[in-house]
GUDRENMI-754342 format. One record per residue (C-alpha): x, y, z; residue in one letter. Coordinates in pm, whole numbers, always signed. Layout:
BEGIN
+--------+--------+--------+---+
:     xx :     yy :     zz : r :
+--------+--------+--------+---+
:      X :      Y :      Z : A :
...
+--------+--------+--------+---+
//
This chain:
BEGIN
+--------+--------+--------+---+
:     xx :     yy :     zz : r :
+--------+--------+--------+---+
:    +58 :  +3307 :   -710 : X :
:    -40 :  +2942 :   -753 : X :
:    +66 :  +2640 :   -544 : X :
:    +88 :  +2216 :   -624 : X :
:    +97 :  +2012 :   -329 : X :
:   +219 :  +1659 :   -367 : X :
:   +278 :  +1358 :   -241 : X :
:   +601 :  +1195 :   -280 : X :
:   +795 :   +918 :   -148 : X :
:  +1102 :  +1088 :   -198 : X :
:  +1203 :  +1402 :   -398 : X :
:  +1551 :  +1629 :   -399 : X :
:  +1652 :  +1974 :   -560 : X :
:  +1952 :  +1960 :   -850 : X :
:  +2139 :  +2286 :   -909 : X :
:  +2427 :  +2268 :  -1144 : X :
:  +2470 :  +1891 :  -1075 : X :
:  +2475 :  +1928 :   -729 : X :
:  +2182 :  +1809 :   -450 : X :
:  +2058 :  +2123 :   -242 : X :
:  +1738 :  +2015 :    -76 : X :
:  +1627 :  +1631 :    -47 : X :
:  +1340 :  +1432 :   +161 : X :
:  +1175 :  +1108 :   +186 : X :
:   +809 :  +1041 :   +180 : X :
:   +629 :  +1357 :   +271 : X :
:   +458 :  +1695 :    +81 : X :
:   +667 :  +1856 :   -258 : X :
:   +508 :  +2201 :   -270 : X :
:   +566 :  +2392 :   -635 : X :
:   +503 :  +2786 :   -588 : X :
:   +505 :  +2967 :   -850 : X :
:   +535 :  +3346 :   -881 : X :
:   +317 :  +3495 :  -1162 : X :
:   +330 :  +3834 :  -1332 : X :
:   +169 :  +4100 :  -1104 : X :
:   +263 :  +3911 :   -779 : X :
:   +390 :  +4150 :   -495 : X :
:   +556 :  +4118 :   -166 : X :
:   +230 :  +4095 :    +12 : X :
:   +157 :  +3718 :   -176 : X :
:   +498 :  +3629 :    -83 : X :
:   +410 :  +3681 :   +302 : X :
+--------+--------+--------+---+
//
């Protein structure tokens, strides 16, 4: 499992042209699941 932390002065989440998640300045954290990952990274 890997993680970017960023800094942003504003950032939002688009799903199917609609806004599900949005904030002003603050930390954008990308996680991404890789092959082999289990529950136990997850936690």
């Amino acid at each position: 499992m890997r993680a970017l932390v960023q800094r942003v002065s504003s950032a939002r989440v688009v799903v199917d042209g609609a806004v599900t998640g949005e904030i002003g300045n603050g930390l954008l954290v990308f996680i991404c699941a890789m092959r082999g990952d289990t529950e136990k990274e997850s936690e």
